[in-house]
N, CA, C and O atoms as CSV, one atom per row, in Angstrom:
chain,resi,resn,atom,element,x,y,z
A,1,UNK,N,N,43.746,-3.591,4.192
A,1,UNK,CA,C,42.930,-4.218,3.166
A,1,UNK,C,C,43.233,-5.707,3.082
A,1,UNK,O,O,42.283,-6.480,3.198
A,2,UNK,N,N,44.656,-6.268,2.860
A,2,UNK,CA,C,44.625,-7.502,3.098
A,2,UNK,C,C,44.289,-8.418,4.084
A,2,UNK,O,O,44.165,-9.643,4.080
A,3,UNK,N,N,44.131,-7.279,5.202
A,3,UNK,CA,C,43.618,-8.017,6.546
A,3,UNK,C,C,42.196,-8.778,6.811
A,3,UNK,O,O,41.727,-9.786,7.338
A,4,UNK,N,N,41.778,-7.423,5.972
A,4,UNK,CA,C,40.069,-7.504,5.409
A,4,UNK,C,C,39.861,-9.260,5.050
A,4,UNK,O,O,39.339,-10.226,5.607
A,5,UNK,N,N,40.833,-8.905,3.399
A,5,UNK,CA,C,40.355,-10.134,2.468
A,5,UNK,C,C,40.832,-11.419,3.266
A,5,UNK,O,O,40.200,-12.451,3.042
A,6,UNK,N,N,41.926,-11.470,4.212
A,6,UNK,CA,C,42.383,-12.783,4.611
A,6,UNK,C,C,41.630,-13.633,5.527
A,6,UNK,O,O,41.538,-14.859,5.592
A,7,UNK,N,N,41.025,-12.540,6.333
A,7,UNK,CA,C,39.697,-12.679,7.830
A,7,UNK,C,C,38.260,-12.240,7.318
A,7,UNK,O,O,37.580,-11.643,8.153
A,8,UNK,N,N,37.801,-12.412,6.289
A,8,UNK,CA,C,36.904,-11.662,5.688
A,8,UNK,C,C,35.640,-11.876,6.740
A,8,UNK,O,O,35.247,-10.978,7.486
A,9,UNK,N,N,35.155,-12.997,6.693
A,9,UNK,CA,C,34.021,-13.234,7.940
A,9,UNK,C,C,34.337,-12.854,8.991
A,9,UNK,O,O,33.435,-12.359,9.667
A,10,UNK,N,N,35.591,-12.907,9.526
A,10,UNK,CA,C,35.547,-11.831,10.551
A,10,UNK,C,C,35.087,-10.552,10.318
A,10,UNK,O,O,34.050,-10.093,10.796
A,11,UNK,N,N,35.789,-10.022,9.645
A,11,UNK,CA,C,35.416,-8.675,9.409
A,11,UNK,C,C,34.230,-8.158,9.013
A,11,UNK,O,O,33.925,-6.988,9.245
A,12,UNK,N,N,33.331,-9.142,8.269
A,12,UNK,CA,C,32.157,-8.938,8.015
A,12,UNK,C,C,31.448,-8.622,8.538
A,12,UNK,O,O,30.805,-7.630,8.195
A,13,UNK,N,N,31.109,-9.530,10.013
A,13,UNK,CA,C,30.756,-9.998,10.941
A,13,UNK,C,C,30.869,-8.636,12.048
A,13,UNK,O,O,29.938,-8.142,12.685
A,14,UNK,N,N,32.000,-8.307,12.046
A,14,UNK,CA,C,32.427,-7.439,12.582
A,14,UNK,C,C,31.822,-5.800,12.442
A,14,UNK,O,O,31.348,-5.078,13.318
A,15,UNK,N,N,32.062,-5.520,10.866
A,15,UNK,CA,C,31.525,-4.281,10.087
A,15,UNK,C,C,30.049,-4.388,10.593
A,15,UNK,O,O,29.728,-3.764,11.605
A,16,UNK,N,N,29.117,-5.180,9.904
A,16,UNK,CA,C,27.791,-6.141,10.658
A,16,UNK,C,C,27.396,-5.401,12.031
A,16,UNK,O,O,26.241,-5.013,12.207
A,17,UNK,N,N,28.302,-5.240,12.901
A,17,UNK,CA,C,28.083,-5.919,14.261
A,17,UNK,C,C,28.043,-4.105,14.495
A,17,UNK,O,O,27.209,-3.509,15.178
A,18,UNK,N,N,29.025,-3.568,13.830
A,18,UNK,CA,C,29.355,-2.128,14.054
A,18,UNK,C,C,28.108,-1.336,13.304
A,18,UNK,O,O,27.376,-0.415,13.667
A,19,UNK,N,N,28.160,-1.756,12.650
A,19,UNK,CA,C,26.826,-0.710,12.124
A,19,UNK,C,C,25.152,-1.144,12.592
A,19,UNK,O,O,24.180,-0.398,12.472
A,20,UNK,N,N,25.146,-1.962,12.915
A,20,UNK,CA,C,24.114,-2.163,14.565
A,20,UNK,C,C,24.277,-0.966,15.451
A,20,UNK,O,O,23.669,0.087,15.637
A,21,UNK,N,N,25.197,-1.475,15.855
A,21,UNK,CA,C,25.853,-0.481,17.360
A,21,UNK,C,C,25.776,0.949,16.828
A,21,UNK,O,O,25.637,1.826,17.680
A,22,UNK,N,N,25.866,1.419,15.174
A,22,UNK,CA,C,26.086,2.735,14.865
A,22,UNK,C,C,24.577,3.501,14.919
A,22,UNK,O,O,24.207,4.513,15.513
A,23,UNK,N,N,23.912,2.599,14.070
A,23,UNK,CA,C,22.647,2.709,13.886
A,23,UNK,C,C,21.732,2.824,15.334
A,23,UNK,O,O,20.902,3.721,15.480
A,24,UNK,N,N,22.010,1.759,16.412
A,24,UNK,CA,C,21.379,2.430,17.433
A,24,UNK,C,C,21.973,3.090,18.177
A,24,UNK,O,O,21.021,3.398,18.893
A,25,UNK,N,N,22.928,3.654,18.680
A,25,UNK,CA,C,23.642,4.652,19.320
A,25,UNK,C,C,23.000,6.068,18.514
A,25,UNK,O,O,22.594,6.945,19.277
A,26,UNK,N,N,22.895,6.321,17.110
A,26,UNK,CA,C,22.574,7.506,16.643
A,26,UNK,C,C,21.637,7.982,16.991
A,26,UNK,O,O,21.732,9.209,16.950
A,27,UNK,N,N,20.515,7.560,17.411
A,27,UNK,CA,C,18.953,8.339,17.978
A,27,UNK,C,C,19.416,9.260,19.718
A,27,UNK,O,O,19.045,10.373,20.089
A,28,UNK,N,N,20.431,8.129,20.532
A,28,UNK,CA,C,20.520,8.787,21.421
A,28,UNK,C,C,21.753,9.942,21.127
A,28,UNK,O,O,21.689,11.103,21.531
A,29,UNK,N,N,22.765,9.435,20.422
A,29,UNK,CA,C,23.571,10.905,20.662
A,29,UNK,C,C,23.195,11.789,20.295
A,29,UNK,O,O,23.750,12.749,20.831
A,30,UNK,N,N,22.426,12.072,19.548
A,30,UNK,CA,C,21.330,13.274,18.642
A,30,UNK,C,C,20.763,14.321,19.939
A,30,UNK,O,O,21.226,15.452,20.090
A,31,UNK,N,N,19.780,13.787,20.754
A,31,UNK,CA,C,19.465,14.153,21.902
A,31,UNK,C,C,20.326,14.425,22.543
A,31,UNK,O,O,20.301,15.602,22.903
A,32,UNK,N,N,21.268,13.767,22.939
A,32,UNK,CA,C,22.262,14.681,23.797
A,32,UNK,C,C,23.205,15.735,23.366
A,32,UNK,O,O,23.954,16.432,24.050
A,33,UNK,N,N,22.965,15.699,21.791
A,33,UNK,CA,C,23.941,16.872,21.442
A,33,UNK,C,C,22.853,18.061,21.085
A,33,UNK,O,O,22.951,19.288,21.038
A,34,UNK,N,N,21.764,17.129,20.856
A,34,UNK,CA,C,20.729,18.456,20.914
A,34,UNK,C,C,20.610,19.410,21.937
A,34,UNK,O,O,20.478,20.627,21.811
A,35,UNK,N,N,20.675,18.656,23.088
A,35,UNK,CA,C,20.026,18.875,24.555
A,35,UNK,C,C,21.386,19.991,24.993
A,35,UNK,O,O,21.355,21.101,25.524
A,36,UNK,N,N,22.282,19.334,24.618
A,36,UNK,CA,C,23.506,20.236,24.664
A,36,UNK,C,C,23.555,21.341,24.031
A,36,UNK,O,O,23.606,22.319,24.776
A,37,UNK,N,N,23.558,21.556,22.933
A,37,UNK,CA,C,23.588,22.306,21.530
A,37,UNK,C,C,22.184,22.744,21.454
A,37,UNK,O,O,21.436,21.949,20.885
A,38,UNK,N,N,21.507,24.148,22.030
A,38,UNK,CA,C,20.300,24.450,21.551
A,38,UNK,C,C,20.043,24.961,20.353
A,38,UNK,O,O,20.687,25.946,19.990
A,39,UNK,N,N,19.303,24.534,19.723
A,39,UNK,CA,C,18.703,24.565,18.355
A,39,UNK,C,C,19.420,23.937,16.995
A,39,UNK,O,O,19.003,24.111,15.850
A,40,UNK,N,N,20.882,22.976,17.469
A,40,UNK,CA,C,21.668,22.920,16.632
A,40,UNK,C,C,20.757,20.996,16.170
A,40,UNK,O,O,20.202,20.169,16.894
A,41,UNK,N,N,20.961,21.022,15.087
A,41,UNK,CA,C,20.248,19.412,14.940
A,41,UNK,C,C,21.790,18.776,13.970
A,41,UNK,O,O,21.991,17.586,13.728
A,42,UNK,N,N,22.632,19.838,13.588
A,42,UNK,CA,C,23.430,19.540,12.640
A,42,UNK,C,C,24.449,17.801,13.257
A,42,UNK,O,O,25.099,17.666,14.293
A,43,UNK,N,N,24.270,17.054,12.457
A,43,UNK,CA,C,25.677,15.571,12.671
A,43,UNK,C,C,26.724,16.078,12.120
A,43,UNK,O,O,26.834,16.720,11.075
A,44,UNK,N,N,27.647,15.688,13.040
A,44,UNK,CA,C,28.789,15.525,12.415
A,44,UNK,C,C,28.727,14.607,11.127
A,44,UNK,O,O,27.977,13.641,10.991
A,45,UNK,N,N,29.972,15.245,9.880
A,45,UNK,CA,C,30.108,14.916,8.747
A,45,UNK,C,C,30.443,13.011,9.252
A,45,UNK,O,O,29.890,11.914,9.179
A,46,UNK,N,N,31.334,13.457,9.607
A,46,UNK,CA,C,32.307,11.751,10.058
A,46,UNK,C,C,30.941,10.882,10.163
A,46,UNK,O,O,30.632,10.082,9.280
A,47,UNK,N,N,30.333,11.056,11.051
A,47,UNK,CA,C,29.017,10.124,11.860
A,47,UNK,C,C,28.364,9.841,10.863
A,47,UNK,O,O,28.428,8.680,10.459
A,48,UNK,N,N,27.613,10.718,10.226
A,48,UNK,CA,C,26.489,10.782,8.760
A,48,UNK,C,C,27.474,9.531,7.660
A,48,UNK,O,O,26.791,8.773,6.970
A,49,UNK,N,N,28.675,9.440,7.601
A,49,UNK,CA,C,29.457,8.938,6.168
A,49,UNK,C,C,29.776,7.736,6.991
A,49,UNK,O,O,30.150,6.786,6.303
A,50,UNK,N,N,29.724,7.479,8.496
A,50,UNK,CA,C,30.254,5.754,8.947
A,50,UNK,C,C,29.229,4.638,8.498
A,50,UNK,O,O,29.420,3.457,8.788
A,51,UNK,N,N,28.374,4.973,7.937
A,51,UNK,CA,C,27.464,3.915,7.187
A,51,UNK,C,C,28.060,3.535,5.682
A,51,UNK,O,O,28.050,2.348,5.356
A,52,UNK,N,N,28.438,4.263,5.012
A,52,UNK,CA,C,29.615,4.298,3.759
A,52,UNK,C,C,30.801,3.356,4.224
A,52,UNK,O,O,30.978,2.296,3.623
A,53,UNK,N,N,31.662,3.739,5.341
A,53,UNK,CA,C,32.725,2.800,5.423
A,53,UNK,C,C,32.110,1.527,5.866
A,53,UNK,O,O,32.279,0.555,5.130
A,54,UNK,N,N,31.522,1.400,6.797
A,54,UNK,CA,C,30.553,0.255,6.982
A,54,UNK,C,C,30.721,-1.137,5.603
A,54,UNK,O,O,31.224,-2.222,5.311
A,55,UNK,N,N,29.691,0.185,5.086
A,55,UNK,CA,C,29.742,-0.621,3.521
A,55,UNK,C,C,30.557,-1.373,2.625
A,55,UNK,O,O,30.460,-2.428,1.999
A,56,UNK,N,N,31.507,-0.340,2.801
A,56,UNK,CA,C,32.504,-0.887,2.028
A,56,UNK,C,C,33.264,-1.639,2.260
A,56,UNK,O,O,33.657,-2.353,1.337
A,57,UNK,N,N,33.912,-1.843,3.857
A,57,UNK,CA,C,34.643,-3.068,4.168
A,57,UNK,C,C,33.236,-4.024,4.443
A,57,UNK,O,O,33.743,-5.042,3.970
A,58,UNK,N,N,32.559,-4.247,4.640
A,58,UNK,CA,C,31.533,-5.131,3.851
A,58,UNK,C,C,31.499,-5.528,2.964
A,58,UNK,O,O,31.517,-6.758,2.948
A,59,UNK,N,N,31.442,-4.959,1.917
A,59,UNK,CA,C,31.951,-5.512,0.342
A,59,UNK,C,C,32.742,-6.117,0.120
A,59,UNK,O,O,32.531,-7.006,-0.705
A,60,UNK,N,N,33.934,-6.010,0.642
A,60,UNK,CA,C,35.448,-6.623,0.569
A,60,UNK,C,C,35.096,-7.811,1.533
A,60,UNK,O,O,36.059,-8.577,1.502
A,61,UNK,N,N,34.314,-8.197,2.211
A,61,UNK,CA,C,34.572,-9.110,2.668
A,61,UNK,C,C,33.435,-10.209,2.483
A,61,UNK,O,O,33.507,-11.437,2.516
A,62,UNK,N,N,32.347,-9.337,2.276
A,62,UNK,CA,C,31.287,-10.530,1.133
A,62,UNK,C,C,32.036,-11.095,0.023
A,62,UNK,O,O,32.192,-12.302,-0.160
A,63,UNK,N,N,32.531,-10.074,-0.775
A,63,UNK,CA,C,33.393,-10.571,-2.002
A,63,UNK,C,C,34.278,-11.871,-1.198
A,63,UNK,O,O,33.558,-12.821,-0.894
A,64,UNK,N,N,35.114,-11.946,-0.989
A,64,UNK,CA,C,36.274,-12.514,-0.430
A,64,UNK,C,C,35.403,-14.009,0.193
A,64,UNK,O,O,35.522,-15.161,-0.225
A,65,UNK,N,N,34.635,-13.560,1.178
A,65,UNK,CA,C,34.027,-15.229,1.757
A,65,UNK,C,C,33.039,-15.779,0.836
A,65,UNK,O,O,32.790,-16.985,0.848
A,66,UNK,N,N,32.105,-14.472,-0.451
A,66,UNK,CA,C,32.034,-15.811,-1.226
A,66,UNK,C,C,32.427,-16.362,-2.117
A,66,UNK,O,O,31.873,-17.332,-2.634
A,67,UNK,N,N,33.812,-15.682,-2.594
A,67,UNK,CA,C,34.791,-16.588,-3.488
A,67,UNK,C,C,35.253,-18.030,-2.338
A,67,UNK,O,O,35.555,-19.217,-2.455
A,68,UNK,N,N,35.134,-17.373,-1.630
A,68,UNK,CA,C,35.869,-18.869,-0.423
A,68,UNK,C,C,34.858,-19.867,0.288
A,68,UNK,O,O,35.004,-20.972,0.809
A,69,UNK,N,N,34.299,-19.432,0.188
A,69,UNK,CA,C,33.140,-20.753,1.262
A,69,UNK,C,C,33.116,-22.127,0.172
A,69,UNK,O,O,33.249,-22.226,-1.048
A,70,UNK,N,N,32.932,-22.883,1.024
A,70,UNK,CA,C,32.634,-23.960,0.747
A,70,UNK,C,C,31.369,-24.688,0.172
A,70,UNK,O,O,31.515,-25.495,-0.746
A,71,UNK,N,N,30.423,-24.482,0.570
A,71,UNK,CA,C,28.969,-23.916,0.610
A,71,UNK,C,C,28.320,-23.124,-1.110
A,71,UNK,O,O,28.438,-21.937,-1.414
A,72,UNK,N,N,27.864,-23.887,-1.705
A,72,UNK,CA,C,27.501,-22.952,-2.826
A,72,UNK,C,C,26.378,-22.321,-2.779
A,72,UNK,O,O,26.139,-21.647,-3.781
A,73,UNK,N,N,25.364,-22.305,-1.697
A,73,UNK,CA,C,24.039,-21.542,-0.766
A,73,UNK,C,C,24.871,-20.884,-0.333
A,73,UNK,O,O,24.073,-20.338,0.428
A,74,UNK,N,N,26.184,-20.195,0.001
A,74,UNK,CA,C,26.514,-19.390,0.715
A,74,UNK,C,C,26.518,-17.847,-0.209
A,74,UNK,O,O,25.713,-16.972,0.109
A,75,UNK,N,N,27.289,-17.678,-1.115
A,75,UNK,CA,C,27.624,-17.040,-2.375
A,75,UNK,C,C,26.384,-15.775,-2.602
A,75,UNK,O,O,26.467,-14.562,-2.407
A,76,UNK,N,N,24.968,-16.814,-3.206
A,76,UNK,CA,C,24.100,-15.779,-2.865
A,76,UNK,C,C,23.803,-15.143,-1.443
A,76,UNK,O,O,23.756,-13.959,-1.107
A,77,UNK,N,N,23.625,-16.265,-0.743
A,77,UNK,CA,C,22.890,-15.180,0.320
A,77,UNK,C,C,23.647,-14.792,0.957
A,77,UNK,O,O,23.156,-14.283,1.965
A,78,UNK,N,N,24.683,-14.749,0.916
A,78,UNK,CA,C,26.101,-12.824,1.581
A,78,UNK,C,C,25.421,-11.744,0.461
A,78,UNK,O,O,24.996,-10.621,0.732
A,79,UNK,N,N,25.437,-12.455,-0.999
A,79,UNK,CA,C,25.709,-11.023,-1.871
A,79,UNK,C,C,24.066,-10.203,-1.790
A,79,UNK,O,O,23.997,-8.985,-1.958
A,80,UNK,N,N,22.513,-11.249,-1.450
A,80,UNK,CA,C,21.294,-10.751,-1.411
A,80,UNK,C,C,21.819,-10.212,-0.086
A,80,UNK,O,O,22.328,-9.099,-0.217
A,81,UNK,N,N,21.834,-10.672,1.093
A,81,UNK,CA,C,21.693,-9.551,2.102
A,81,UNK,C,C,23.014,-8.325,1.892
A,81,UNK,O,O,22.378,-7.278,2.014
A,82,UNK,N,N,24.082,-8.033,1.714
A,82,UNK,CA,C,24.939,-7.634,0.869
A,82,UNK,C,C,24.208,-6.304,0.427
A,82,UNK,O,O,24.249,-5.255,1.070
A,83,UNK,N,N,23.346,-6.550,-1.093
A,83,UNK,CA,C,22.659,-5.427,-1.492
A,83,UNK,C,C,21.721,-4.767,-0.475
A,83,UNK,O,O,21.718,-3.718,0.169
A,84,UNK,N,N,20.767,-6.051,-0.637
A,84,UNK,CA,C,19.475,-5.260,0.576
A,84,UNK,C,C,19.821,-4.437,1.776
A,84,UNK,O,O,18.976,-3.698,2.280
A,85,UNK,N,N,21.373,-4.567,2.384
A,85,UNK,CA,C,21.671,-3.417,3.256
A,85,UNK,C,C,21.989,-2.247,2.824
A,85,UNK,O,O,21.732,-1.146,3.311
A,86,UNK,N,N,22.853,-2.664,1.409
A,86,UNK,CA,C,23.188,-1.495,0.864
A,86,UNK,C,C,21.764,-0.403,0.274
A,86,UNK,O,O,21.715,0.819,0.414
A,87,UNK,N,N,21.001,-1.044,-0.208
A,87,UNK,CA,C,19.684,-0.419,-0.392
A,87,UNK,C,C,19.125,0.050,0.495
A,87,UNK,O,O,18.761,1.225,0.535
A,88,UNK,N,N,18.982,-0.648,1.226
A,88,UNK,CA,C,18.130,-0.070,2.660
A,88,UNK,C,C,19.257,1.500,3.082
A,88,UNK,O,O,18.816,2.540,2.593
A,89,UNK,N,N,20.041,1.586,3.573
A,89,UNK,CA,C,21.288,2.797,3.740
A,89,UNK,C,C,20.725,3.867,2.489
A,89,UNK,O,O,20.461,5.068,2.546
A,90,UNK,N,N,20.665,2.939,1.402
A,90,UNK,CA,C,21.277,4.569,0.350
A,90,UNK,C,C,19.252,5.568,0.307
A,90,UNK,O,O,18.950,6.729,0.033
A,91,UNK,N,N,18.187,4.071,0.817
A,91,UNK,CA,C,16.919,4.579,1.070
A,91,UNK,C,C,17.083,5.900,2.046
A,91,UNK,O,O,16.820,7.092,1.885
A,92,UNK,N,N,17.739,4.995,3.328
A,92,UNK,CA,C,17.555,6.076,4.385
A,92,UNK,C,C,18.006,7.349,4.095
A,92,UNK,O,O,17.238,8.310,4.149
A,93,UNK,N,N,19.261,7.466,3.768
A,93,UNK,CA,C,20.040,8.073,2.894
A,93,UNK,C,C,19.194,9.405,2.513
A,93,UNK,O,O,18.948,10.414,3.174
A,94,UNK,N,N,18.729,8.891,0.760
A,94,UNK,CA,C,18.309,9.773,0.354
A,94,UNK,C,C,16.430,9.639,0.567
A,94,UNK,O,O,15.735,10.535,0.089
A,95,UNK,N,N,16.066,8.984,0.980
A,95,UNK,CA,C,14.296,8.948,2.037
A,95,UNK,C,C,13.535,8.303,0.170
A,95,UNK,O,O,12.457,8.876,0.009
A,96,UNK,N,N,13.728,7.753,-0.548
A,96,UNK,CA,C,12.912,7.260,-1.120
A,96,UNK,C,C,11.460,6.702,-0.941
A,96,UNK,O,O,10.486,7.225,-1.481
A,97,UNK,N,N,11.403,5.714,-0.224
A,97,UNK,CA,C,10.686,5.170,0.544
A,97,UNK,C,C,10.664,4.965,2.619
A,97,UNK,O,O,11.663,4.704,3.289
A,98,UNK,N,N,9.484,5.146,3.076
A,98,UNK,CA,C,9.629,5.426,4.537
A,98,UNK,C,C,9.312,4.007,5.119
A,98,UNK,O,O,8.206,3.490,5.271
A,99,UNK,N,N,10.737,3.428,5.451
A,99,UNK,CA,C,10.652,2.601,5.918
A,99,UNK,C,C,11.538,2.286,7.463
A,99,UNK,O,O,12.650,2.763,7.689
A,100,UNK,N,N,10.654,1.247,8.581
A,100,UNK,CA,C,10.921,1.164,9.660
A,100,UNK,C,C,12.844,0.706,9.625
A,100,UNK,O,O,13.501,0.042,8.825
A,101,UNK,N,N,13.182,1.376,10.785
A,101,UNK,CA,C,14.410,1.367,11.339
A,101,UNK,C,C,14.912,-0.513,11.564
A,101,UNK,O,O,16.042,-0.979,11.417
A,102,UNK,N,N,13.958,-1.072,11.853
A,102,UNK,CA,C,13.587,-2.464,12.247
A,102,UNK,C,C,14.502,-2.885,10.943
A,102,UNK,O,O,15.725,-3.009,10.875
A,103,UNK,N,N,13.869,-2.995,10.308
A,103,UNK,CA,C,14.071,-3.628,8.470
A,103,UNK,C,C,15.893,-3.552,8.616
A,103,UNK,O,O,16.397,-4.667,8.752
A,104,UNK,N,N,16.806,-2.468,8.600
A,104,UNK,CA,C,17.804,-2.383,8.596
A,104,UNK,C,C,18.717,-3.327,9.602
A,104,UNK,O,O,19.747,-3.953,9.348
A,105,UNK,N,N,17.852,-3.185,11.033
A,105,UNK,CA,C,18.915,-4.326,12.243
A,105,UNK,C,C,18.585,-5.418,11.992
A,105,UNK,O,O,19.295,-6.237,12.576
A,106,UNK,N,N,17.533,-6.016,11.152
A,106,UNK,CA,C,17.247,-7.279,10.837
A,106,UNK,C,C,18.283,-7.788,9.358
A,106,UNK,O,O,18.393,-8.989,9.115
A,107,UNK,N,N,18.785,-7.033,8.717
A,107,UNK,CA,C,19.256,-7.390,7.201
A,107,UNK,C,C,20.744,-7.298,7.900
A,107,UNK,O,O,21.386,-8.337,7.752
A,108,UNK,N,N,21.429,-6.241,8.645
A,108,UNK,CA,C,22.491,-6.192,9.028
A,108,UNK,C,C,23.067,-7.277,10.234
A,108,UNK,O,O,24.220,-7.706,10.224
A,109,UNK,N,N,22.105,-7.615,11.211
A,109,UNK,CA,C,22.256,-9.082,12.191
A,109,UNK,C,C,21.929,-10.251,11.273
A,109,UNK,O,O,21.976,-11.306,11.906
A,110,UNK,N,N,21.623,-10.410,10.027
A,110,UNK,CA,C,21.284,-11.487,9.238
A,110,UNK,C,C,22.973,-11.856,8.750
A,110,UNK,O,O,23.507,-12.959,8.866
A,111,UNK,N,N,23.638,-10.542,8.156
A,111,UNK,CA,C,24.599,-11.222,7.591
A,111,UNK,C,C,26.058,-10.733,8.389
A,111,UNK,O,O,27.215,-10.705,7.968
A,112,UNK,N,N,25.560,-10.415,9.537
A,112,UNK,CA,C,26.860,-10.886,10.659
A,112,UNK,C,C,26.321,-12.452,10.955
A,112,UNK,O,O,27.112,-13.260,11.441
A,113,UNK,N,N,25.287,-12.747,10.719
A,113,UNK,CA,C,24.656,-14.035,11.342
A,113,UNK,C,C,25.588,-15.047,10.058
A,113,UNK,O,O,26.297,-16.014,10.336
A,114,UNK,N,N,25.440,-14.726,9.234
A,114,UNK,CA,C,25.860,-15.698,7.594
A,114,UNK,C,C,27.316,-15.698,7.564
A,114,UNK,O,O,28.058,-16.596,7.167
A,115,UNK,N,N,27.666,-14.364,8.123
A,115,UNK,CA,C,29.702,-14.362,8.143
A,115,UNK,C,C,29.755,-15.242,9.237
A,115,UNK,O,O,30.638,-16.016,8.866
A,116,UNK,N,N,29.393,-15.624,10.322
A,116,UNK,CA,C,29.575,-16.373,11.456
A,116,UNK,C,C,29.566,-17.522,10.802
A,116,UNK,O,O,30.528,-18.146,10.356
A,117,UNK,N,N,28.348,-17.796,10.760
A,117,UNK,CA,C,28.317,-19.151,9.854
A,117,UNK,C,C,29.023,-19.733,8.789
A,117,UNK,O,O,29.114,-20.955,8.670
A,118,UNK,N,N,29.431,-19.086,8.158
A,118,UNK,CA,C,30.084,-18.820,7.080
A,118,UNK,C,C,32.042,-19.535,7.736
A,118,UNK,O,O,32.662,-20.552,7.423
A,119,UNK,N,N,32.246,-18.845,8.308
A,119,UNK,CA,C,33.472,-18.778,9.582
A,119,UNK,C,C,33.301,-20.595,9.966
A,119,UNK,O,O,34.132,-21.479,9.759
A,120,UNK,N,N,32.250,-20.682,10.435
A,120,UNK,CA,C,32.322,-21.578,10.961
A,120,UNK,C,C,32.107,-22.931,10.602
A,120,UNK,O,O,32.772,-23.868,11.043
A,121,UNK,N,N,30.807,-23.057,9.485
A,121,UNK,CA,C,30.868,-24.147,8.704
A,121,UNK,C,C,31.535,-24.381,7.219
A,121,UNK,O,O,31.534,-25.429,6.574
A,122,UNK,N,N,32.043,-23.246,6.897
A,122,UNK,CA,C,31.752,-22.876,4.993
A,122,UNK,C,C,33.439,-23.231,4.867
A,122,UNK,O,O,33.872,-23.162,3.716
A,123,UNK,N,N,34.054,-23.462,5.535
A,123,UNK,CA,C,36.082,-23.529,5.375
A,123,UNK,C,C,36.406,-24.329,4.848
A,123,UNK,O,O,36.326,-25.539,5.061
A,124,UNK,N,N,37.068,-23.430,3.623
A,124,UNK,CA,C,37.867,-24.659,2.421
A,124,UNK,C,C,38.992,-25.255,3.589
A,124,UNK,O,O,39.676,-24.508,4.289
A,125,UNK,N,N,39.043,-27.045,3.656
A,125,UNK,CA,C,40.167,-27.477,4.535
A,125,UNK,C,C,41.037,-27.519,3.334
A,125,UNK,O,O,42.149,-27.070,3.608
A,126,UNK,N,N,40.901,-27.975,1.862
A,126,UNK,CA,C,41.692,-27.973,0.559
A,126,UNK,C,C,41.783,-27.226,-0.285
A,126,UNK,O,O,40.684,-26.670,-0.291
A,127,UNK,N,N,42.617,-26.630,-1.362
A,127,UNK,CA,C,41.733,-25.878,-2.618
A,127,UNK,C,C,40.977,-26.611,-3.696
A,127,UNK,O,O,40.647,-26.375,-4.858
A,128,UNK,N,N,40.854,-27.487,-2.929
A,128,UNK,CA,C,39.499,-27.966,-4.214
A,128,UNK,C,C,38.504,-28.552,-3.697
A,128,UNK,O,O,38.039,-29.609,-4.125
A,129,UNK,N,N,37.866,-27.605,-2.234
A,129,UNK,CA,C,36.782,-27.840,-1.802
A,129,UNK,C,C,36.299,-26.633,-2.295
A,129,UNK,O,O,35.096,-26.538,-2.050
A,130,UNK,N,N,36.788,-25.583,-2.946
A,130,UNK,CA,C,35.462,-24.253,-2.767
A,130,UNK,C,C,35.109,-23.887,-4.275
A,130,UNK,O,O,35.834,-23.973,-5.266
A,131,UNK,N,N,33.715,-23.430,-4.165
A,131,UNK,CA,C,33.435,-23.140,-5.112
A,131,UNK,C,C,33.945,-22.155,-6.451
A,131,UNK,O,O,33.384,-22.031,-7.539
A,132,UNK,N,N,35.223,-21.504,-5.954
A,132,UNK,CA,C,35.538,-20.602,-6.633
A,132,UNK,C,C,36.989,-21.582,-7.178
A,132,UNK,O,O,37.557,-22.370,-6.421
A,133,UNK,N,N,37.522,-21.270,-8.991
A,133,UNK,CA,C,38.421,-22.153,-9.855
A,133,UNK,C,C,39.745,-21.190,-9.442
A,133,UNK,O,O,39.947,-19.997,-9.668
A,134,UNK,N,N,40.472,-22.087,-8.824
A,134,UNK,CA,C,41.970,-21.819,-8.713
A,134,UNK,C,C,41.901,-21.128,-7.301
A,134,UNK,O,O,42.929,-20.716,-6.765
């Protein structure tokens, strides 16, 4: 956890980057465990809940880079794309609304895109460059 908060854009970035890779890897392993497994459609528990951990070291590390950036445009837009992934997940989730797969790799490459950035332009060099007191 402290590793999280200390590298947070990394990790963001990272979590980000992984739940891409989770999200499209899942259509094909399905098929092959189908193809394997006749008539079985069942996911593993683990697989179905890695969008949850996803999340959550996400959180910890939106929190964390936007107490720290430099940047006061930064703050919101981690915590808007932030929710909107989390929304989009808890949609798919529980199917509220039917919406394209698209929508999700675009909100999740947005804010590995903002932790990068973030990483790269947003760095308190002092503590009394960032927007957050003390």
């Amino acid at each position: 956890m402290r590793l999280i908060l200390e590298k947070s854009d990394i990790f963001g970035a990272l979590a980000s980057t992984l739940c891409i890779i989770h999200c499209l890897a899942t259509p094909f392993i399905f098929i092959v465990h189908t193809s394997a497994v006749t008539g079985s459609e069942a996911s593993p528990v683990w697989w179905r809940n890695l969008d949850y951990i996803f999340l959550m070291i996400s959180f910890f590390a939106v929190a964390r880079s936007a107490k720290n950036t430099s940047k006061t445009f930064m703050k919101p837009v981690l915590w808007i794309n932030w929710v909107t992934l989390f929304l989009l997940i808890i949609n798919e989730k529980i199917k509220w609304i039917s919406l394209p797969e698209t929508i999700i790799y675009i909100t999740a490459i947005t804010l590995a895109i903002f932790h990068i950035y973030n990483l790269k332009f947003c760095q308190c060099k002092t503590n009394t460059c960032c927007t957050h007191n003390g």
